[in-house]
Gaussian input, Z-matrix of N, CA and C with variables (Angstrom, degrees):
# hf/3-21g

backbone

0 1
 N
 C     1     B1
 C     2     B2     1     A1
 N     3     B3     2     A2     1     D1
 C     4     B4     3     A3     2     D2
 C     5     B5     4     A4     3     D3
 N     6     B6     5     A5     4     D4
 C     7     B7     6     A6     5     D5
 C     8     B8     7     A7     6     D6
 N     9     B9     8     A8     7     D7
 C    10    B10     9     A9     8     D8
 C    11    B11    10    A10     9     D9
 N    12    B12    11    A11    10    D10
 C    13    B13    12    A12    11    D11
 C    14    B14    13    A13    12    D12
 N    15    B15    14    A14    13    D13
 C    16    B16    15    A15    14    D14
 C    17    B17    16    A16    15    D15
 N    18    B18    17    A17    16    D16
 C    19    B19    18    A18    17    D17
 C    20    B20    19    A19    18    D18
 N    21    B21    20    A20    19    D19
 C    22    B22    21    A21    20    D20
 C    23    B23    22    A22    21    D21
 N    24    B24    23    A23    22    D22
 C    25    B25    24    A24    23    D23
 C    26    B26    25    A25    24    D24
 N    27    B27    26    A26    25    D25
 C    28    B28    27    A27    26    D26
 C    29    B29    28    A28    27    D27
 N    30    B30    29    A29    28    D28
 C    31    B31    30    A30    29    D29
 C    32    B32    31    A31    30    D30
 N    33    B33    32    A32    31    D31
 C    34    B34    33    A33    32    D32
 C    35    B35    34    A34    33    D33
 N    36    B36    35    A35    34    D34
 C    37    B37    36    A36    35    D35
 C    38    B38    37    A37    36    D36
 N    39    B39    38    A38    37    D37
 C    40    B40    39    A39    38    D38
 C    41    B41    40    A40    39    D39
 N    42    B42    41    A41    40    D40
 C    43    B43    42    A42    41    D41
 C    44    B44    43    A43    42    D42
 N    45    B45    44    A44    43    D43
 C    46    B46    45    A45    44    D44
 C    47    B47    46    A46    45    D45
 N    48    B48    47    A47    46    D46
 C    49    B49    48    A48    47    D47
 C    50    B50    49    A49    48    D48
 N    51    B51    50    A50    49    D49
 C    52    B52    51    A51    50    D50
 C    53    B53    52    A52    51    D51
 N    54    B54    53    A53    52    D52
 C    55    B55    54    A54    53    D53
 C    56    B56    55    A55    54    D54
 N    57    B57    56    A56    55    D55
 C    58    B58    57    A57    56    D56
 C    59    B59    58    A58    57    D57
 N    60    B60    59    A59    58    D58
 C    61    B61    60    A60    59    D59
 C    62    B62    61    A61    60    D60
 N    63    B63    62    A62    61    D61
 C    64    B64    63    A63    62    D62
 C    65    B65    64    A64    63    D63
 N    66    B66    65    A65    64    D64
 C    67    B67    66    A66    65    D65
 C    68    B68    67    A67    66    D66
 N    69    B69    68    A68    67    D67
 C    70    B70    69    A69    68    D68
 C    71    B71    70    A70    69    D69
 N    72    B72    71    A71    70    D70
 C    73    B73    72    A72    71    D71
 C    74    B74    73    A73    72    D72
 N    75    B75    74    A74    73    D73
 C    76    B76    75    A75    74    D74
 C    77    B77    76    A76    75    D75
 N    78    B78    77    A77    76    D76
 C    79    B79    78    A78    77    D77
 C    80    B80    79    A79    78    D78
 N    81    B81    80    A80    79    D79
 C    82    B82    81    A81    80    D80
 C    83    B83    82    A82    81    D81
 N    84    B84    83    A83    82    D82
 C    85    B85    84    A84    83    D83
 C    86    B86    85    A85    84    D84
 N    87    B87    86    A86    85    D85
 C    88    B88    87    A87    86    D86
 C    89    B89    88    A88    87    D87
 N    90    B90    89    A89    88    D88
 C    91    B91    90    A90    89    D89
 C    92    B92    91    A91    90    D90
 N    93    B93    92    A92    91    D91
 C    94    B94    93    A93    92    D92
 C    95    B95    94    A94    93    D93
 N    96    B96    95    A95    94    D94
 C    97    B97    96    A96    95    D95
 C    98    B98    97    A97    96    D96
 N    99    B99    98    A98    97    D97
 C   100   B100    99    A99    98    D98
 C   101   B101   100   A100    99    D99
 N   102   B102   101   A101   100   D100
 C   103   B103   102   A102   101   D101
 C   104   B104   103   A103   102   D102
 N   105   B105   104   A104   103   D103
 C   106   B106   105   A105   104   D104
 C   107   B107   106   A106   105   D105
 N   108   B108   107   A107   106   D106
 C   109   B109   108   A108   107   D107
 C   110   B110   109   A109   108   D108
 N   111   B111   110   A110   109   D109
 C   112   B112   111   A111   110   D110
 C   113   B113   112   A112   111   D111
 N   114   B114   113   A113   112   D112
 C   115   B115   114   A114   113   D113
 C   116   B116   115   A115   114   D114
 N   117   B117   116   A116   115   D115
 C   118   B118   117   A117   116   D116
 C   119   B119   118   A118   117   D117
 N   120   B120   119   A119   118   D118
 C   121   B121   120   A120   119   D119
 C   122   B122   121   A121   120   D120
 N   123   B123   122   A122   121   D121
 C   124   B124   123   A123   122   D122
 C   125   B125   124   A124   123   D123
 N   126   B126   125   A125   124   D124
 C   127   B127   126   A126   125   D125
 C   128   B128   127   A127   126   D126
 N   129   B129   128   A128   127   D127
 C   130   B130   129   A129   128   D128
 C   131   B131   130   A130   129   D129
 N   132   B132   131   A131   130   D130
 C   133   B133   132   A132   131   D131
 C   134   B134   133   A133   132   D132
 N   135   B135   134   A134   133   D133
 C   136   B136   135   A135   134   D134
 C   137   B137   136   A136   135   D135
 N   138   B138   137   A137   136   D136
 C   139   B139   138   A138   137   D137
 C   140   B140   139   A139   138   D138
 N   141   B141   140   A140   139   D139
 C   142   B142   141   A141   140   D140
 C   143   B143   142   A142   141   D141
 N   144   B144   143   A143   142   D142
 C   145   B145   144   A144   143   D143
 C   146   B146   145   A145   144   D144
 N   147   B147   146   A146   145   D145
 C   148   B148   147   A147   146   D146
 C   149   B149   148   A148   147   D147
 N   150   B150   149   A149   148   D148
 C   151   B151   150   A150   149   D149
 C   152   B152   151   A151   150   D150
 N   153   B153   152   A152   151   D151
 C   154   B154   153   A153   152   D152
 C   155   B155   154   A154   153   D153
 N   156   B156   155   A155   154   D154
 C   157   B157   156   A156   155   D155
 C   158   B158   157   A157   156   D156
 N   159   B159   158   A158   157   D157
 C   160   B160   159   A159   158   D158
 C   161   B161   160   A160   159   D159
 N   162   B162   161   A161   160   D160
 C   163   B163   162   A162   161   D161
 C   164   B164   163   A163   162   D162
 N   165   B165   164   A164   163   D163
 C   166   B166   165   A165   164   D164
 C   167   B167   166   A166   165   D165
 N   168   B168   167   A167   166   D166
 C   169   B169   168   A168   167   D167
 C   170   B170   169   A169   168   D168
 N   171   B171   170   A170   169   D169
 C   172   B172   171   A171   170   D170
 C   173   B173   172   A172   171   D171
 N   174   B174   173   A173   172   D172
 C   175   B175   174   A174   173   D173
 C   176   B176   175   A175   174   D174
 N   177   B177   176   A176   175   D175
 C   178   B178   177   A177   176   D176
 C   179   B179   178   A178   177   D177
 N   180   B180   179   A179   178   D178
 C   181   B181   180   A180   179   D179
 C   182   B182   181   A181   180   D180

   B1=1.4598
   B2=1.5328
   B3=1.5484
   B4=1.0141
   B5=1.9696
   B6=1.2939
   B7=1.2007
   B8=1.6617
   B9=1.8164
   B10=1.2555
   B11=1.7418
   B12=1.3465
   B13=1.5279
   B14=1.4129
   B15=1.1894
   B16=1.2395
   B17=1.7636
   B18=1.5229
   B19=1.4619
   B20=2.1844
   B21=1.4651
   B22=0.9481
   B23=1.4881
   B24=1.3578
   B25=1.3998
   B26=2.0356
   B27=1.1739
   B28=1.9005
   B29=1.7902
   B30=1.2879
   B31=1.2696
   B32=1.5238
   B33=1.6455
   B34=1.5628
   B35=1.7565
   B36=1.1880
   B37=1.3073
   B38=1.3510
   B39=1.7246
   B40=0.7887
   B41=1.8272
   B42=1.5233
   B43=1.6680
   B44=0.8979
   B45=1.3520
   B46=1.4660
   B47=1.5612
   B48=1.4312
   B49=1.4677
   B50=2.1009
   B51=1.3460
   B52=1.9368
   B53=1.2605
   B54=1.2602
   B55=1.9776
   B56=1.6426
   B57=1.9983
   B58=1.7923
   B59=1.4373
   B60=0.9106
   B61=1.5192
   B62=1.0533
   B63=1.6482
   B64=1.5930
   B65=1.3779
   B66=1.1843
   B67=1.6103
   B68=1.6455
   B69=1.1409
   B70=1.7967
   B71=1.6096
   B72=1.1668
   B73=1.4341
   B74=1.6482
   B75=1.5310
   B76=1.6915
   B77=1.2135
   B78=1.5573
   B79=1.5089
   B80=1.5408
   B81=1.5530
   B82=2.1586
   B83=1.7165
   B84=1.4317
   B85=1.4539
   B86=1.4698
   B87=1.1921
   B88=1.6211
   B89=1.3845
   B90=1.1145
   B91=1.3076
   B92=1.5743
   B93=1.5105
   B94=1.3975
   B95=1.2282
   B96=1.1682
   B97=2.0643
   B98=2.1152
   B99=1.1248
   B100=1.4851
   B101=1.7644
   B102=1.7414
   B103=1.6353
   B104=1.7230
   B105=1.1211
   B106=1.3142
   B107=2.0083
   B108=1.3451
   B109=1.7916
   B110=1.0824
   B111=1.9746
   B112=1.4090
   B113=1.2594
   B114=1.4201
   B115=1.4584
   B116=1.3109
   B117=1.2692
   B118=1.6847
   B119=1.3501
   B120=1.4832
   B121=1.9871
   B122=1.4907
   B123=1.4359
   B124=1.2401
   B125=1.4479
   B126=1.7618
   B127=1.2335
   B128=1.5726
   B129=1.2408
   B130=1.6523
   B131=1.6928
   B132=1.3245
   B133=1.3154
   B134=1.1585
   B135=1.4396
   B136=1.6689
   B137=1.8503
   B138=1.2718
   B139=1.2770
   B140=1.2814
   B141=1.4244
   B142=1.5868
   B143=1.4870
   B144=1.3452
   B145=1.7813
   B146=2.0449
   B147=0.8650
   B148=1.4472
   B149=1.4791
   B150=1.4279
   B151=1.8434
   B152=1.4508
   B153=1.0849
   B154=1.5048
   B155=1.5603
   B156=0.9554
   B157=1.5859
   B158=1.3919
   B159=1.6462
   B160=1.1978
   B161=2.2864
   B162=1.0478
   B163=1.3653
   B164=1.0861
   B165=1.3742
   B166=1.5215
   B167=1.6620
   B168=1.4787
   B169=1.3245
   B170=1.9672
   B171=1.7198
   B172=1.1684
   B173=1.6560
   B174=1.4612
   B175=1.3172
   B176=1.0418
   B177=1.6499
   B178=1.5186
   B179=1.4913
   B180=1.4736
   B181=1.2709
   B182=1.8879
   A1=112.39
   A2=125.45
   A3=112.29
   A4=109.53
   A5=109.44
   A6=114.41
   A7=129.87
   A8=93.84
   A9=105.99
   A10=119.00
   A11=106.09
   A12=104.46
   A13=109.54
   A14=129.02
   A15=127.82
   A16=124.76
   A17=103.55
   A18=138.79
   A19=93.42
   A20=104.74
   A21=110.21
   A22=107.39
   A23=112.51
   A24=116.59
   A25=81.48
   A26=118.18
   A27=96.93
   A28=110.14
   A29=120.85
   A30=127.04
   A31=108.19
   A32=104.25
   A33=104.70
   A34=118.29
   A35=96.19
   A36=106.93
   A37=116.47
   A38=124.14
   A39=108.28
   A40=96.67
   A41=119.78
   A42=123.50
   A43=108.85
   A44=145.27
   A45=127.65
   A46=96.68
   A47=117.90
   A48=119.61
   A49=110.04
   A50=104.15
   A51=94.41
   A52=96.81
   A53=106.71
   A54=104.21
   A55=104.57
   A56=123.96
   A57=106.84
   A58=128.42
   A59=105.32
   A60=110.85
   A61=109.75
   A62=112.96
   A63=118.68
   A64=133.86
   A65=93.73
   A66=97.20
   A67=94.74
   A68=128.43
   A69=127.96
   A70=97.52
   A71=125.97
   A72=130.13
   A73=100.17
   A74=100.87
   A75=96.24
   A76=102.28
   A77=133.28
   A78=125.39
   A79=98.58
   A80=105.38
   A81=85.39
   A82=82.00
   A83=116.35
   A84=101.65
   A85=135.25
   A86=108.43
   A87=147.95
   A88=112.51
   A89=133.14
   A90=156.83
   A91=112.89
   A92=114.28
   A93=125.17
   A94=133.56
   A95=98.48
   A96=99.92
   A97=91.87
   A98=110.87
   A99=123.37
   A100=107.52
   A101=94.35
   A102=112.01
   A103=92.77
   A104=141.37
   A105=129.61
   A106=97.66
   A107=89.63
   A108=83.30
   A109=127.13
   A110=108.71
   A111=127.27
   A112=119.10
   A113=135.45
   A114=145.67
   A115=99.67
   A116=143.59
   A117=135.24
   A118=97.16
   A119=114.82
   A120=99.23
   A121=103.63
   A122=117.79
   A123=106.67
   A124=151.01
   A125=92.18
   A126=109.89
   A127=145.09
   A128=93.74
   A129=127.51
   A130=88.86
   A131=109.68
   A132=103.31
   A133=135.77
   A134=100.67
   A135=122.03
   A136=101.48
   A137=111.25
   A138=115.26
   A139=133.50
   A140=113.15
   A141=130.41
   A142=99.80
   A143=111.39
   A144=117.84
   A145=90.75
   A146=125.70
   A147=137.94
   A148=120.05
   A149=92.70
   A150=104.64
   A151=111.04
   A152=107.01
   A153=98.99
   A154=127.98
   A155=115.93
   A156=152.72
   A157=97.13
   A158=112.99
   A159=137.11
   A160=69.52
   A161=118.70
   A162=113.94
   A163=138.38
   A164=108.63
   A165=136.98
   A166=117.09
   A167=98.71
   A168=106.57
   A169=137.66
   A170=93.79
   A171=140.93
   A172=87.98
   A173=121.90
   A174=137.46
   A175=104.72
   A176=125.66
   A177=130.81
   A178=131.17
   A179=101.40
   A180=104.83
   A181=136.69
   D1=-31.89
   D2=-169.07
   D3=-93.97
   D4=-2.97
   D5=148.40
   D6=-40.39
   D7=-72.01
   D8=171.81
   D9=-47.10
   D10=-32.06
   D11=-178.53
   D12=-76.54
   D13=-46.87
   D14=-178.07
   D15=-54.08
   D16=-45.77
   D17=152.16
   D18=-21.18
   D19=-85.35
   D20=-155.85
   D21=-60.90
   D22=-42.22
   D23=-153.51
   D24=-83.51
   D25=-31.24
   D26=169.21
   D27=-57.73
   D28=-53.84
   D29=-167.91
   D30=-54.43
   D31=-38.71
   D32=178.87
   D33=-66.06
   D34=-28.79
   D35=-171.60
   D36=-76.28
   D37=-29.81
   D38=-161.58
   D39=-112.35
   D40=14.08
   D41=139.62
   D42=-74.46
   D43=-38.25
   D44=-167.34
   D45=-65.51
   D46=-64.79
   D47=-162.92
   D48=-60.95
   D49=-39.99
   D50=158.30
   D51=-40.98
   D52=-74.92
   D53=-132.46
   D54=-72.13
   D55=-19.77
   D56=135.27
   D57=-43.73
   D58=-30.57
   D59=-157.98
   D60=-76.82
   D61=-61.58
   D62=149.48
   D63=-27.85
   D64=-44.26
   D65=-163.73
   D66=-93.86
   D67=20.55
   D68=165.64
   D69=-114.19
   D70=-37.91
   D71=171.32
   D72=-44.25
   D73=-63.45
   D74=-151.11
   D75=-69.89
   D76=-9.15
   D77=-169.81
   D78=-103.68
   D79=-10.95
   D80=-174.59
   D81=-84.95
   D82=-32.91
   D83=-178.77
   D84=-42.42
   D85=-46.35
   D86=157.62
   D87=-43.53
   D88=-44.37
   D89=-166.17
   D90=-86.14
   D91=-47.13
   D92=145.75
   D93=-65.91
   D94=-31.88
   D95=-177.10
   D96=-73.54
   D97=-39.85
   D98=-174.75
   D99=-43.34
   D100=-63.95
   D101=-167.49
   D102=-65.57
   D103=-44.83
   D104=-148.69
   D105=-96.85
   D106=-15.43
   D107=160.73
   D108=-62.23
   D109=-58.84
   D110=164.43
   D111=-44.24
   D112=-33.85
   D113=168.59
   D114=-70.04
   D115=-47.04
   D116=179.98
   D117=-51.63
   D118=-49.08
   D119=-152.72
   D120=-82.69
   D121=-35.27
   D122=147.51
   D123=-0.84
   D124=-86.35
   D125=154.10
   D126=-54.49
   D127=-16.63
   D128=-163.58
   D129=-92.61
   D130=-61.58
   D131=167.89
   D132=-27.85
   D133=-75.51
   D134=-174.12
   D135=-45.30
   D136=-43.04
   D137=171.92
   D138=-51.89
   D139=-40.43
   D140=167.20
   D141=-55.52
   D142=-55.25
   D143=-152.92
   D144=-70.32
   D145=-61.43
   D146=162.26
   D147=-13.35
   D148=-66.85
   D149=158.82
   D150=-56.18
   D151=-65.49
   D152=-172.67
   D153=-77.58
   D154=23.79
   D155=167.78
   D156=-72.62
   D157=-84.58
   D158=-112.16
   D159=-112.51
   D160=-10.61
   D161=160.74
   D162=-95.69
   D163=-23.05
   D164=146.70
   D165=-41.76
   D166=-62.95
   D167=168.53
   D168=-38.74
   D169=-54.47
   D170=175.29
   D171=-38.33
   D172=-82.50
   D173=-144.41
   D174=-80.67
   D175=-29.18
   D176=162.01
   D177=-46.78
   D178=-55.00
   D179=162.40
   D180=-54.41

């Protein structure tokens, strides 16, 4: 019997610690897909303003 207990209480133990484990994975994942979005529009930005710089320029002359 005290097999069986040990048995369970390992198996329990070691779902609890996956499904933490998991569930810190999927949010640093989340967390990156997030920051490198904010860095696209960013970037995306700077690009617009750049263009329209260099079009600004264009029409000045």
């Amino acid at each position: 019997m005290p097999i069986l207990y040990n048995l369970i209480l390992i198996v329990m133990s070691a779902a609890l610690f996956s499904y933490f484990l998991y569930n810190i994975v999927i949010s640093e994942l989340i967390s990156k897909r997030s920051q490198a979005s904010k860095f696209e529009k960013i970037i995306d930005v700077s690009n617009q303003y750049h263009r329209h710089v260099k079009e600004s320029d264009k029409h000045a002359a």
